[in-house]
C-alpha positions in Angstrom: 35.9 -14.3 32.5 37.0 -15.1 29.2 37.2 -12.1 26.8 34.0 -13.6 24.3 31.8 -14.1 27.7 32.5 -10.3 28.3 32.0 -9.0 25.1 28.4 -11.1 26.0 27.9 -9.5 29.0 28.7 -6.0 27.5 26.6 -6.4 24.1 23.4 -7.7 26.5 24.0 -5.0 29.1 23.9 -2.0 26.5 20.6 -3.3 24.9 19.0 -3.6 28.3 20.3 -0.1 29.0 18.5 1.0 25.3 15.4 -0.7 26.3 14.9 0.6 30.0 15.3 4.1 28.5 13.1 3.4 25.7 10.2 2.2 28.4 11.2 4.8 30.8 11.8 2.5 33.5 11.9 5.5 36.1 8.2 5.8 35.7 7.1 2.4 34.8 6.1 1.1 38.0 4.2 4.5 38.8 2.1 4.0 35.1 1.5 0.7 36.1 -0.3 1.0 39.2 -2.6 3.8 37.4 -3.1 1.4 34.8 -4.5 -0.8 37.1 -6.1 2.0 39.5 -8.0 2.5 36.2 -8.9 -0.6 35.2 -10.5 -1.4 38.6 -13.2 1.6 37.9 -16.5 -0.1 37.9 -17.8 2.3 34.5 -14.6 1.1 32.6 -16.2 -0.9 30.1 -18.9 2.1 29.2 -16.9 2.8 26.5 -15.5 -0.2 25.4 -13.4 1.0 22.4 -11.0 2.7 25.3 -11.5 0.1 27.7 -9.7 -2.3 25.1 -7.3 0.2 24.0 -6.3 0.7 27.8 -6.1 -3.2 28.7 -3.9 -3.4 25.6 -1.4 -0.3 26.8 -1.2 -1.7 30.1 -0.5 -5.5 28.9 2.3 -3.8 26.8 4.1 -1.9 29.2 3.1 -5.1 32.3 4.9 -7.5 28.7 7.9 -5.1 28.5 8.9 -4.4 32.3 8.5 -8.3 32.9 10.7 -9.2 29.5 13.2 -7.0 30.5 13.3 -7.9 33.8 13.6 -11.9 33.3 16.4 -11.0 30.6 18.2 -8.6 33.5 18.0 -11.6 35.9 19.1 -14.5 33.4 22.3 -11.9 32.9 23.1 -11.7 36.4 22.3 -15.0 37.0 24.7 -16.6 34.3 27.5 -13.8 35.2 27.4 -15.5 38.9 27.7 -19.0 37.8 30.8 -18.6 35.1 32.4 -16.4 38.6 31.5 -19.5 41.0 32.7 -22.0 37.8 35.8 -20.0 37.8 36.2 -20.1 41.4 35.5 -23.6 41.5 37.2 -25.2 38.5 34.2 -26.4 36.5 34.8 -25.6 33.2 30.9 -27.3 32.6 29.5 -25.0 34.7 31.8 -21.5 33.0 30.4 -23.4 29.4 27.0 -23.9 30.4 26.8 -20.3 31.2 28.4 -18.2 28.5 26.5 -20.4 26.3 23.8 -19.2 27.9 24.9 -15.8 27.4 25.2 -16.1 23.5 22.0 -16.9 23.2 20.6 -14.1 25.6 22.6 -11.7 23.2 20.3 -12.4 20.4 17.1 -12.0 22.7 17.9 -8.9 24.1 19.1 -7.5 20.5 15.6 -8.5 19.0 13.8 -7.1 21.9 15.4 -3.9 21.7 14.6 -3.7 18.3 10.6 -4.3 19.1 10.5 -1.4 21.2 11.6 0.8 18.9 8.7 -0.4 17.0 6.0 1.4 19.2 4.9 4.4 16.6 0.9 5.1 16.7 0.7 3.3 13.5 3.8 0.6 13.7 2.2 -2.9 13.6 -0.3 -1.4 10.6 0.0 -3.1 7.1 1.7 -0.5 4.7 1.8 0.9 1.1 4.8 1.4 -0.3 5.3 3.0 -3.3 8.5 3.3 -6.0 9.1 5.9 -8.8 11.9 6.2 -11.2 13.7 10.0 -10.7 16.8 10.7 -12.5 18.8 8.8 -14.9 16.0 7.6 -17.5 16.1 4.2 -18.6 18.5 3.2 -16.1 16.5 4.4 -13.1 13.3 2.7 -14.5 15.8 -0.6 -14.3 17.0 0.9 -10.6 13.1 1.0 -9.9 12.7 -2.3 -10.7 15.9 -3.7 -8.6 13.7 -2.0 -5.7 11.2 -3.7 -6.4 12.7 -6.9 -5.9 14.5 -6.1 -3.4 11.5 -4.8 -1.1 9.5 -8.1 -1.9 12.2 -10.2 -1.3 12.5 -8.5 2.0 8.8 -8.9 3.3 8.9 -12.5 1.8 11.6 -13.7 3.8 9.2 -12.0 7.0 6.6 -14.5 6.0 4.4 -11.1 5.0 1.9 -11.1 2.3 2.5 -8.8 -0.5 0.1 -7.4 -3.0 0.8 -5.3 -6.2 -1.3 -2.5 -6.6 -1.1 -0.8 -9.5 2.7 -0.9 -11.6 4.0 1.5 -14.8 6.4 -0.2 -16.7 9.5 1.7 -18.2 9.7 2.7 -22.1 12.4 0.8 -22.6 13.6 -2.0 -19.4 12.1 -1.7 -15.9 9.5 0.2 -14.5 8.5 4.1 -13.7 6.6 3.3 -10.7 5.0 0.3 -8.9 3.0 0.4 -5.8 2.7 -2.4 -3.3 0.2 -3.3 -0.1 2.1 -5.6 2.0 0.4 -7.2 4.9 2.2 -8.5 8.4 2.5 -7.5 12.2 4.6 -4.3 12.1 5.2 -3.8 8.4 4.7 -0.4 8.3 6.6 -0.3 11.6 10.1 -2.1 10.1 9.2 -0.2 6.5 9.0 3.5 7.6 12.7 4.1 7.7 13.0 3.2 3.9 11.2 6.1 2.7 13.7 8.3 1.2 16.2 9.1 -2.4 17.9 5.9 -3.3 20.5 6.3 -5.2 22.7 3.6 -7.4 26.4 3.5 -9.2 27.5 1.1 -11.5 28.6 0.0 -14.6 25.5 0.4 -16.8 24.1 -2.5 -18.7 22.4 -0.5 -21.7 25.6 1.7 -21.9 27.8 0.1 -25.1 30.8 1.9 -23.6 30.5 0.3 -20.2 30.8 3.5 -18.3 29.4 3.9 -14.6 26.2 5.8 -14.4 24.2 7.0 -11.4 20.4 6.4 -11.1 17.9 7.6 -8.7 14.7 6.2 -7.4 12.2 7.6 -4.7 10.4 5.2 -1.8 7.3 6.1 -0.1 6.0 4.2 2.5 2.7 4.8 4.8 0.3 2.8 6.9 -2.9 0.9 5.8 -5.6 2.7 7.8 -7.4 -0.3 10.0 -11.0 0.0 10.6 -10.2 1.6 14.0 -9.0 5.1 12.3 -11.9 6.9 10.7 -10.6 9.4 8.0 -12.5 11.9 6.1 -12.8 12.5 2.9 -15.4 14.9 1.4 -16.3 13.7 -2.6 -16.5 17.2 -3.7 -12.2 17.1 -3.3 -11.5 14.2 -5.1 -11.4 13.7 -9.3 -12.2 9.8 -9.9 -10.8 8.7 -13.2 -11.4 5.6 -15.2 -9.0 4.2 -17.6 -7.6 1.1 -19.6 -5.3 -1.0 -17.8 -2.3 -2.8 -19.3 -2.3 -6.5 -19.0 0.4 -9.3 -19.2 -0.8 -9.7 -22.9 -2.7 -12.4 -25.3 -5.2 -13.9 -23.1 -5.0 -12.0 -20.0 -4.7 -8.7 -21.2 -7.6 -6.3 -19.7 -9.2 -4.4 -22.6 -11.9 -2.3 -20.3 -11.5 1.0 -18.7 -11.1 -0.8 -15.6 -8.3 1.0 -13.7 -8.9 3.9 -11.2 -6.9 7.3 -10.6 -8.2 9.1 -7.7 -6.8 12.8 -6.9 -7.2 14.4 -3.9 -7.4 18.4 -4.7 -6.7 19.8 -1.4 -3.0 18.1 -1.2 -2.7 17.0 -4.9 -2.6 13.1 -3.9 -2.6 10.6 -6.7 -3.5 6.6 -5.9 -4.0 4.3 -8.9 -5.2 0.7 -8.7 -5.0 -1.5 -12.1 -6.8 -4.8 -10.3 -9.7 -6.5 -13.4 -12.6 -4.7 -11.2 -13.5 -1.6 -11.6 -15.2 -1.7 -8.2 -12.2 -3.4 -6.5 -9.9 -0.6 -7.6 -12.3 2.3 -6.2 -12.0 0.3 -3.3 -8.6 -0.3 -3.1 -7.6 3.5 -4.2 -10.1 5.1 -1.7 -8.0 3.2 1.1 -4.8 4.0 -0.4 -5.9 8.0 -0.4 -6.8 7.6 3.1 -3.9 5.7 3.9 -2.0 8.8 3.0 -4.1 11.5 4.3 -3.4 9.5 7.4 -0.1 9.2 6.9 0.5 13.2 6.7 -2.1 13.9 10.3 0.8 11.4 11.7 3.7 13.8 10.3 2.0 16.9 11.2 2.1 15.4 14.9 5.9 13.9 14.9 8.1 16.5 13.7 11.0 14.4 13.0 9.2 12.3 10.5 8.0 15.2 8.9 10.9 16.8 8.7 12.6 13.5 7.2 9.9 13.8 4.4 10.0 17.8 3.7 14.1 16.9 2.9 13.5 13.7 0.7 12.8 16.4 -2.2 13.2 15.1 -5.6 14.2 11.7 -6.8 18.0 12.9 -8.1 21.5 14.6 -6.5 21.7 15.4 -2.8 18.2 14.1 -1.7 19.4 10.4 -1.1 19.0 8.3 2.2 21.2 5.4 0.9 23.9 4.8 -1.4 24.1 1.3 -3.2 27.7 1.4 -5.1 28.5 -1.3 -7.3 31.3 0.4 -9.6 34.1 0.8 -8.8 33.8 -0.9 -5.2 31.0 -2.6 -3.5 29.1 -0.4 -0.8 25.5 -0.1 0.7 25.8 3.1 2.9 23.1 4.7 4.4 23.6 8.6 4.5 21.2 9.0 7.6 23.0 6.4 10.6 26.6 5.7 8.3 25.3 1.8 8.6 27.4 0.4 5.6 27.9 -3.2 4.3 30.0 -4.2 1.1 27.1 -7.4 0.5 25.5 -5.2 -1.8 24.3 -8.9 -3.2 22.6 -9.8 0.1 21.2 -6.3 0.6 19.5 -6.8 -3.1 18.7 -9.9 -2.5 16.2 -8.5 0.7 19.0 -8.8 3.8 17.9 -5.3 4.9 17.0 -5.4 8.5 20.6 -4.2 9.8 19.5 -0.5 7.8 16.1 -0.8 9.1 17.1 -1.4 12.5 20.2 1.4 12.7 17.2 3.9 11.6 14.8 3.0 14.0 17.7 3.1 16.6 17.9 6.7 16.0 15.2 7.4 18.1 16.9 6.7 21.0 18.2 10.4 22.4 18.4 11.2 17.9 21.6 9.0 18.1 22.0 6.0 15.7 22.0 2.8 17.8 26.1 2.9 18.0 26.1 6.1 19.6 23.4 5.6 21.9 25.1 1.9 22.5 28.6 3.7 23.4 26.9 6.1 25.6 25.8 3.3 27.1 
């Protein structure tokens, strides 16, 4: 076998080994069967919110053992023909197959990756918020770069993205901006990004050209779908009115339309700026409950929450990812060592590579090249 088929065979083996110990294949066959013990009991559909909640569990694990069990076959399947091609002198036969191969190497890649994505609240939409820290005018322009950069991201994923409320900078860029963006796991692929980012370069507003560092804070939690009822007693919120900024001349919003909403008991502040005053009270209620949800699901995964407690402030030691521009050209996240020198591409929205590396870390706490070595 020719040394590119092999490095095939090897790259497709080690993702099926990350996804049968992702779905704990030992056990799979055993959950299955009481999957289906349980959906045979004639008072299943009594309750009907868990009935569909278990015939959706059981169609994901039944979607999962049968994806990775085609993919398992189609590898041993393809290995045996490019043996017997070999054997036989067909060089159609060796092509056919390791082309084959190649192509199974980017299926079993992206279906590793969509396991990892099995969080309570993965496939949610998601909020994600950014905030200026450190470095003044030059992090509200680093803000703003974010900014970008995360909407190019869900763009390119064909998501739907929605600005919520935005605070622009005194002098260039913004202080904060927060975003709703809307697609099958968004909050699932976003999660990781939460976390100190932190930027070098030469700085554009510095007359002496000399390389600055700026800091910016990400915050990212799940829209709470209708299924998720969260609390919220009036007497712990403060609802505040004020005027909103518009784009200016015709368009600019002279009533004290926007809404602040703070939440006492955790000190939670969600702002909408939409033209309706009802909208916003709408859209910042969801965004408080968003978040109140967001800390019940770090209470009950301790990594996450212990990710969080460390993020700290927006400035020197607190960063997840470095994006270096001056005086080389780096994107190097602190958390998995993932590193790239297209700092253009990552800007420009190319950031599933970081995205995935995190996520991979959930496999045994090892970042996906670790647990792919082990492999």
């Amino acid at each position: 076998m020719r040394a590119d088929a092999q490095n095939a065979v090897e790259a497709i083996q080690k993702s099926l080994d990350l996804l049968r110990q992702r779905m704990d294949w030992d056990t799979a066959q055993h959950r299955l069967e009481e999957f289906n013990a349980r959906v045979e009991d004639p008072d299943l559909w009594n309750d009907t919110e868990n009935a569909q909640k278990l015939m959706r569990d059981r169609q994901s694990l039944v979607d999962a053992m049968d994806s990775y069990t085609a993919m398992k076959q189609e590898l041993d399947d393809n290995v045996e023909l490019i043996e017997l091609g070999e054997v036989e002198g067909d060089a159609d036969v060796v092509t056919e197959a390791e082309t084959a191969l190649m192509a199974l190497v980017d299926k079993a890649a992206a279906k590793e990756l969509e396991a990892l994505l099995d969080g309570e609240a993965d496939a949610n939409d998601t909020f994600l918020e950014i905030n200026s820290g450190a470095g003044g005018t030059e992090s509200c322009d680093w803000a703003s770069m974010l900014a970008r950069m995360y909407v190019r991201w869900a763009e390119k994923r064909g998501y739907k993205v929605e600005l919520q409320s935005e605070t622009p900078g005194e002098e260039a860029g913004i202080k904060s901006a927060a975003y709703k963006i809307t697609g099958h796991n968004a909050y699932g692929w976003l999660k990781s990004e939460s976390g100190v980012h932190r930027l070098v370069r030469i700085s554009p507003f510095d007359s002496a050209a000399k390389r600055h560092t700026s800091f910016c804070s990400v915050w990212v939690y799940p829209v709470v779908d209708d299924n998720i009822e969260i609390d919220v007693n009036p007497a712990d919120i403060r609802i505040d009115t004020y005027r909103s900024s518009g784009a200016g001349g015709q368009h600019v919003n002279t009533t004290d339309s926007a809404v602040r909403i703070t939440h006492a008991p955790t000190g939670i502040v969600v702002t909408s700026s939409e033209k309706s005053q009802h909208q916003n009270r709408d859209i910042a209620m969801k965004a408080l409950k968003s978040r109140l949800y967001q800390m019940e699901l770090d209470k009950r995964n301790a990594a996450i929450n212990e990710a969080h407690e460390n993020k700290g402030d927006a400035g020197w030691g607190n960063q997840i990812r470095s994006y270096v521009l001056q005086p080389y050209q780096m994107v190097k996240d602190l958390r998995t060592n993932h590193e790239t020198s297209d700092t253009k591409g990552v800007l420009d929205g190319d950031l599933d590579p970081f995205m995935a590396a995190t996520l991979a870390m959930d496999v045994s706490g090892k970042s996906r090249a670790e647990a792919q070595a082990e492999g």
